[in-house]
N, C-alpha and C positions, 0 to 999 in steps of 0.2 A: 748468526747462530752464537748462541752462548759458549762460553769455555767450561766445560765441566768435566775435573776429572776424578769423581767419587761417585758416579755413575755407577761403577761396579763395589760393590758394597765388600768391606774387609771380608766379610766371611766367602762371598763368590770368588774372590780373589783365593784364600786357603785353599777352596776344595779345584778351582781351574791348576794350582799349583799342586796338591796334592793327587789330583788326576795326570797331570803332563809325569809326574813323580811316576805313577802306580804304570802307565805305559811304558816309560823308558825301562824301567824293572824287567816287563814283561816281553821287551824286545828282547832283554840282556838275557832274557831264561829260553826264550826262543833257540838265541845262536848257542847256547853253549849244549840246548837239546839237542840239536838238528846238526851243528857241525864240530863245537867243540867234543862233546862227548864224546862222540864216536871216534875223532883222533886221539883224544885223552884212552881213550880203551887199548889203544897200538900202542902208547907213549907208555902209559902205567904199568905194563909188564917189564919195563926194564926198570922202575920205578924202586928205591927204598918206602921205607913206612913214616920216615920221617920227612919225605918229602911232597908224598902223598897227602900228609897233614901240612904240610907249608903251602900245595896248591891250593886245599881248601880251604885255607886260611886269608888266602889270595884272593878267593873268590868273595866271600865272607866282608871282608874291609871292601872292596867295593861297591857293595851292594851299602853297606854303611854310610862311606863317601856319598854317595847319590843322595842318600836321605839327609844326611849333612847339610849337602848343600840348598836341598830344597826348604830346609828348616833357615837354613840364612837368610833365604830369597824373600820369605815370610819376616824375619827379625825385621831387615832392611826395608819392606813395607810398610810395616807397623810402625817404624819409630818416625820421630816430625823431622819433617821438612824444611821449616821456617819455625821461627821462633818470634815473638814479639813480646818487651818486657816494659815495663811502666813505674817508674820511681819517683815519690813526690816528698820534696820536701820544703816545710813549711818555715819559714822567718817572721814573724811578725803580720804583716797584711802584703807579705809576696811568697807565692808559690812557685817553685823550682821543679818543674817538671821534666825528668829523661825519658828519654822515648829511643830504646835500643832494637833492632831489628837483627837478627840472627840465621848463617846458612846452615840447616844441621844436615842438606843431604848430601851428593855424593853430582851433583850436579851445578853447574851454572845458574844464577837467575838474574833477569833482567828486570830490573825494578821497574816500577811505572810512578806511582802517587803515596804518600802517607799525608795522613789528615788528622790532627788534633783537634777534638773538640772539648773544652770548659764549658759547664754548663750550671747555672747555680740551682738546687732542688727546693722543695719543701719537708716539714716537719707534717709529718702523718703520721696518729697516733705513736708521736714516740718512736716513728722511724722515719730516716732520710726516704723522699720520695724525688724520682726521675722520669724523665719521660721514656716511652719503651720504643727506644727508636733500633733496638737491633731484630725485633720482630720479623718473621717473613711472613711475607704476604702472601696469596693464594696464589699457586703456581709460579713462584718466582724462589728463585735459586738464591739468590742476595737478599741478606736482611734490607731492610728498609735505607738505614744510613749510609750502608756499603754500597747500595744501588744510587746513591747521589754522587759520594765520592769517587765513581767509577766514571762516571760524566765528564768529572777534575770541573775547575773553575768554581767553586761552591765556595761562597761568602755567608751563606748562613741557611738554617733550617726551614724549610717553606714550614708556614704556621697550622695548612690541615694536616699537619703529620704530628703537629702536638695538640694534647689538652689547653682547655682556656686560661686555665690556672698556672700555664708555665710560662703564656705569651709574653711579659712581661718581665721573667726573671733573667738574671744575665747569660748570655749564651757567645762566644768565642769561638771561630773555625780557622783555625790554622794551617798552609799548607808548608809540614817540613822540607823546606828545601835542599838542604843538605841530605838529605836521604833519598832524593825522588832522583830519576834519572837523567838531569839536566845535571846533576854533582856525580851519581854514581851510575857509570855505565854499566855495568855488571858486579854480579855478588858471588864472588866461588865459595866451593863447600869452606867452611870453617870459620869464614869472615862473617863480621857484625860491624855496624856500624851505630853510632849516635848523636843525638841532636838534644840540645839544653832548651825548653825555653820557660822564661819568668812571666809572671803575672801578679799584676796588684789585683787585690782583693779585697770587696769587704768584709764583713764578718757574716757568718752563713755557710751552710753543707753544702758543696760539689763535687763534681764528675768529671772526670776527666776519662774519654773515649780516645783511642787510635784504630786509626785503620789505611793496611797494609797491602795496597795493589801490584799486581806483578803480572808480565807480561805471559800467557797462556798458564794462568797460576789461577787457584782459589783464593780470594781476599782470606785473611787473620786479623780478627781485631783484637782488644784487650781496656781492660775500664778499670780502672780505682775510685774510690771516694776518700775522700778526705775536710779540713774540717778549719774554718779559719777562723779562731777566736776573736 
Protein backbone atom coordinates (compact mmCIF):
# COMPACT_ATOMS: atom_id res chain seq x y z
CA UNK A 1 0.00 0.00 0.00
CA UNK A 2 1.14 3.44 -0.91
CA UNK A 3 2.05 6.17 1.70
CA UNK A 4 -0.16 8.96 1.33
CA UNK A 5 -0.75 11.52 3.52
CA UNK A 6 -2.84 14.46 1.58
CA UNK A 7 -5.53 12.04 1.41
CA UNK A 8 -7.49 14.46 3.48
CA UNK A 9 -7.55 17.61 1.50
CA UNK A 10 -6.54 21.18 3.59
CA UNK A 11 -9.88 22.38 3.40
CA UNK A 12 -11.44 18.67 5.27
CA UNK A 13 -8.69 19.24 7.50
CA UNK A 14 -10.14 23.20 8.48
CA UNK A 15 -13.64 22.17 8.85
CA UNK A 16 -12.69 18.29 10.97
CA UNK A 17 -10.81 21.11 13.11
CA UNK A 18 -13.28 23.61 13.13
CA UNK A 19 -16.00 21.08 14.08
CA UNK A 20 -13.82 19.22 16.97
CA UNK A 21 -13.47 23.41 17.85
CA UNK A 22 -17.39 24.12 17.52
CA UNK A 23 -17.97 20.63 20.03
CA UNK A 24 -15.59 21.44 22.77
CA UNK A 25 -17.47 25.15 22.83
CA UNK A 26 -20.51 23.38 23.16
CA UNK A 27 -19.46 20.88 25.90
CA UNK A 28 -17.95 24.07 27.70
CA UNK A 29 -21.72 25.75 27.49
CA UNK A 30 -23.23 22.61 28.59
CA UNK A 31 -21.31 22.52 32.12
CA UNK A 32 -21.47 25.83 32.92
CA UNK A 33 -25.51 25.58 31.96
CA UNK A 34 -26.15 22.49 33.85
CA UNK A 35 -23.78 22.82 36.75
CA UNK A 36 -21.75 25.88 36.88
CA UNK A 37 -24.66 28.35 36.67
CA UNK A 38 -26.70 27.09 39.08
CA UNK A 39 -23.55 27.28 41.79
CA UNK A 40 -22.55 30.64 40.31
CA UNK A 41 -26.48 31.76 41.32
CA UNK A 42 -25.36 30.74 45.41
CA UNK A 43 -21.98 32.18 44.80
CA UNK A 44 -23.13 35.72 43.03
CA UNK A 45 -25.10 36.88 45.93
CA UNK A 46 -22.16 37.46 48.02
CA UNK A 47 -20.55 38.68 44.83
CA UNK A 48 -19.43 42.63 44.21
CA UNK A 49 -20.12 44.08 40.70
CA UNK A 50 -16.68 44.05 39.88
CA UNK A 51 -16.21 40.77 40.29
CA UNK A 52 -19.02 39.54 38.67
CA UNK A 53 -17.42 41.37 35.68
CA UNK A 54 -13.96 39.62 36.35
CA UNK A 55 -16.02 36.17 36.17
CA UNK A 56 -17.26 37.01 32.91
CA UNK A 57 -14.35 38.02 31.83
CA UNK A 58 -12.90 34.72 32.80
CA UNK A 59 -15.30 32.99 30.97
CA UNK A 60 -14.93 35.21 27.71
CA UNK A 61 -10.78 34.47 27.40
CA UNK A 62 -11.46 31.02 27.46
CA UNK A 63 -13.76 30.61 25.17
CA UNK A 64 -11.05 32.94 23.16
CA UNK A 65 -8.18 30.56 24.20
CA UNK A 66 -9.92 27.51 22.57
CA UNK A 67 -10.39 29.34 19.34
CA UNK A 68 -6.70 30.33 19.56
CA UNK A 69 -5.55 27.47 19.61
CA UNK A 70 -7.59 25.78 17.01
CA UNK A 71 -6.39 28.60 14.72
CA UNK A 72 -2.72 27.36 15.55
CA UNK A 73 -3.52 23.85 14.96
CA UNK A 74 -4.57 25.19 11.36
CA UNK A 75 -1.19 27.64 10.95
CA UNK A 76 0.93 24.63 11.88
CA UNK A 77 -0.76 22.45 9.10
CA UNK A 78 -0.64 24.82 6.57
CA UNK A 79 2.91 25.83 6.63
CA UNK A 80 5.78 23.14 4.75
CA UNK A 81 7.09 20.59 6.06
CA UNK A 82 10.15 19.91 4.09
CA UNK A 83 11.67 22.20 2.10
CA UNK A 84 13.99 21.55 -1.10
CA UNK A 85 16.18 24.32 -2.65
CA UNK A 86 18.31 24.21 -6.09
CA UNK A 87 21.30 26.75 -6.69
CA UNK A 88 23.16 26.73 -9.98
CA UNK A 89 26.01 28.28 -10.79
CA UNK A 90 27.68 28.47 -13.95
CA UNK A 91 31.77 28.88 -14.77
CA UNK A 92 32.73 28.62 -18.11
CA UNK A 93 31.56 25.01 -19.41
CA UNK A 94 31.15 23.55 -15.49
CA UNK A 95 28.08 23.82 -13.74
CA UNK A 96 28.01 24.00 -9.78
CA UNK A 97 24.93 22.66 -8.63
CA UNK A 98 23.59 22.78 -4.56
CA UNK A 99 21.06 20.85 -3.76
CA UNK A 100 19.77 21.88 -0.04
CA UNK A 101 17.01 19.76 1.70
CA UNK A 102 15.30 21.57 4.79
CA UNK A 103 13.23 20.41 8.22
CA UNK A 104 10.63 23.17 8.49
CA UNK A 105 8.14 20.86 10.83
CA UNK A 106 8.01 20.26 14.44
CA UNK A 107 8.98 16.57 13.78
CA UNK A 108 11.74 13.93 12.91
CA UNK A 109 12.35 12.71 9.53
CA UNK A 110 14.11 9.95 8.27
CA UNK A 111 15.42 10.44 4.97
CA UNK A 112 15.55 7.73 2.28
CA UNK A 113 17.00 8.77 -1.37
CA UNK A 114 17.71 12.21 -3.30
CA UNK A 115 18.36 12.13 -7.04
CA UNK A 116 19.72 14.63 -9.38
CA UNK A 117 18.95 14.77 -12.64
CA UNK A 118 20.98 17.07 -15.74
CA UNK A 119 19.24 16.87 -18.56
CA UNK A 120 20.27 18.71 -21.83
CA UNK A 121 16.81 20.41 -23.75
CA UNK A 122 15.86 21.75 -27.06
CA UNK A 123 15.19 25.27 -28.54
CA UNK A 124 11.28 25.29 -29.52
CA UNK A 125 10.14 28.22 -30.98
CA UNK A 126 12.31 30.34 -29.14
CA UNK A 127 11.90 28.50 -25.99
CA UNK A 128 13.94 25.88 -23.92
CA UNK A 129 12.02 22.51 -24.29
CA UNK A 130 12.14 19.43 -21.75
CA UNK A 131 10.80 16.36 -21.30
CA UNK A 132 7.61 16.07 -19.00
CA UNK A 133 8.81 13.67 -16.70
CA UNK A 134 7.07 15.08 -13.39
CA UNK A 135 3.55 14.21 -14.98
CA UNK A 136 1.27 11.89 -13.19
CA UNK A 137 -0.04 9.25 -14.76
CA UNK A 138 -3.66 7.83 -14.39
CA UNK A 139 -4.20 6.72 -10.97
CA UNK A 140 -0.87 6.88 -9.62
CA UNK A 141 0.02 9.35 -6.61
CA UNK A 142 3.75 9.91 -7.96
CA UNK A 143 4.79 11.75 -10.87
CA UNK A 144 6.43 9.76 -13.31
CA UNK A 145 10.18 10.46 -12.12
CA UNK A 146 9.38 10.32 -8.58
CA UNK A 147 7.85 6.89 -9.25
CA UNK A 148 11.50 5.70 -10.51
CA UNK A 149 13.39 7.21 -7.89
CA UNK A 150 11.38 5.63 -5.17
CA UNK A 151 12.60 2.14 -6.59
CA UNK A 152 16.46 3.87 -5.79
CA UNK A 153 19.11 2.08 -8.03
CA UNK A 154 18.16 4.30 -11.21
CA UNK A 155 21.09 5.02 -13.63
CA UNK A 156 19.04 6.54 -16.20
CA UNK A 157 15.58 7.37 -17.67
CA UNK A 158 13.94 4.33 -19.64
CA UNK A 159 13.52 6.02 -23.13
CA UNK A 160 9.40 5.31 -23.50
CA UNK A 161 9.06 7.86 -20.90
CA UNK A 162 10.61 10.30 -23.20
CA UNK A 163 9.99 11.85 -26.77
CA UNK A 164 12.13 10.70 -29.76
CA UNK A 165 13.61 13.95 -29.93
CA UNK A 166 15.41 14.00 -26.49
CA UNK A 167 16.79 10.23 -26.95
CA UNK A 168 19.92 11.45 -27.82
CA UNK A 169 20.51 14.62 -25.77
CA UNK A 170 22.51 14.38 -22.62
CA UNK A 171 20.86 13.13 -19.56
CA UNK A 172 22.85 12.68 -15.94
CA UNK A 173 21.19 10.79 -12.74
CA UNK A 174 22.90 11.27 -9.84
CA UNK A 175 22.28 9.66 -6.35
CA UNK A 176 23.38 12.44 -3.57
CA UNK A 177 24.87 10.47 -1.21
CA UNK A 178 25.62 12.69 1.40
CA UNK A 179 22.06 13.43 1.93
CA UNK A 180 20.32 9.99 1.55
CA UNK A 181 20.25 7.87 4.69
CA UNK A 182 23.45 5.89 4.54
CA UNK A 183 25.21 9.68 5.73
CA UNK A 184 22.12 11.08 7.48
CA UNK A 185 20.25 8.98 9.77
CA UNK A 186 17.59 11.52 10.71
CA UNK A 187 16.63 15.26 10.07
CA UNK A 188 15.14 17.17 13.31
CA UNK A 189 12.85 20.07 12.90
CA UNK A 190 15.24 23.03 11.92
CA UNK A 191 18.23 21.21 10.29
CA UNK A 192 19.12 21.22 6.37
CA UNK A 193 21.61 19.78 4.95
CA UNK A 194 23.67 20.05 1.43
CA UNK A 195 25.42 18.40 -1.18
CA UNK A 196 27.84 20.35 -4.21
CA UNK A 197 28.03 18.74 -7.32
CA UNK A 198 29.94 20.01 -10.66
CA UNK A 199 29.43 19.09 -14.15
CA UNK A 200 31.18 19.76 -17.49
CA UNK A 201 29.06 20.97 -20.00
CA UNK A 202 28.70 21.76 -23.49
CA UNK A 203 27.11 24.55 -24.71
CA UNK A 204 23.26 24.13 -24.82
CA UNK A 205 19.90 24.82 -22.30
CA UNK A 206 19.40 22.45 -19.31
CA UNK A 207 17.52 21.08 -16.36
CA UNK A 208 18.47 20.34 -13.57
CA UNK A 209 15.49 18.13 -11.45
CA UNK A 210 15.89 16.87 -7.58
CA UNK A 211 13.89 14.62 -5.98
CA UNK A 212 13.53 14.23 -2.26
CA UNK A 213 12.38 10.72 -0.59
CA UNK A 214 11.58 10.08 2.96
CA UNK A 215 10.54 7.55 4.85
CA UNK A 216 6.46 7.44 5.39
CA UNK A 217 6.76 11.12 3.62
CA UNK A 218 5.38 12.48 0.24
CA UNK A 219 8.45 12.92 -2.36
CA UNK A 220 9.24 17.12 -2.92
CA UNK A 221 10.96 17.69 -6.04
CA UNK A 222 12.36 21.02 -7.42
CA UNK A 223 13.89 21.96 -11.13
CA UNK A 224 15.81 25.00 -12.45
CA UNK A 225 17.07 25.70 -16.04
CA UNK A 226 19.85 27.41 -16.73
CA UNK A 227 22.08 28.08 -19.67
CA UNK A 228 25.82 27.18 -20.75
CA UNK A 229 27.35 29.48 -23.19
Amino acid sequence: MKYNNKIISAGKKRFIIHLITIFFVIIIAVFLWLWLIPYCKKVVKGLTVNEMVASAALFVTLASLILKFSDKILKMDSIAKRKILLDVKVVNNYANITCKISNCSTKRIIPQNVYLMVEEGIMKNNMASFPYLLRHEKDEFDCVFASICKKGGITRVPEHLLSEEFYNKFREIVRLKHLTSETIMFIDPGEEFSEDTIFKLTPGVYRVTVVWTSVKEDCICCTKEFVIN
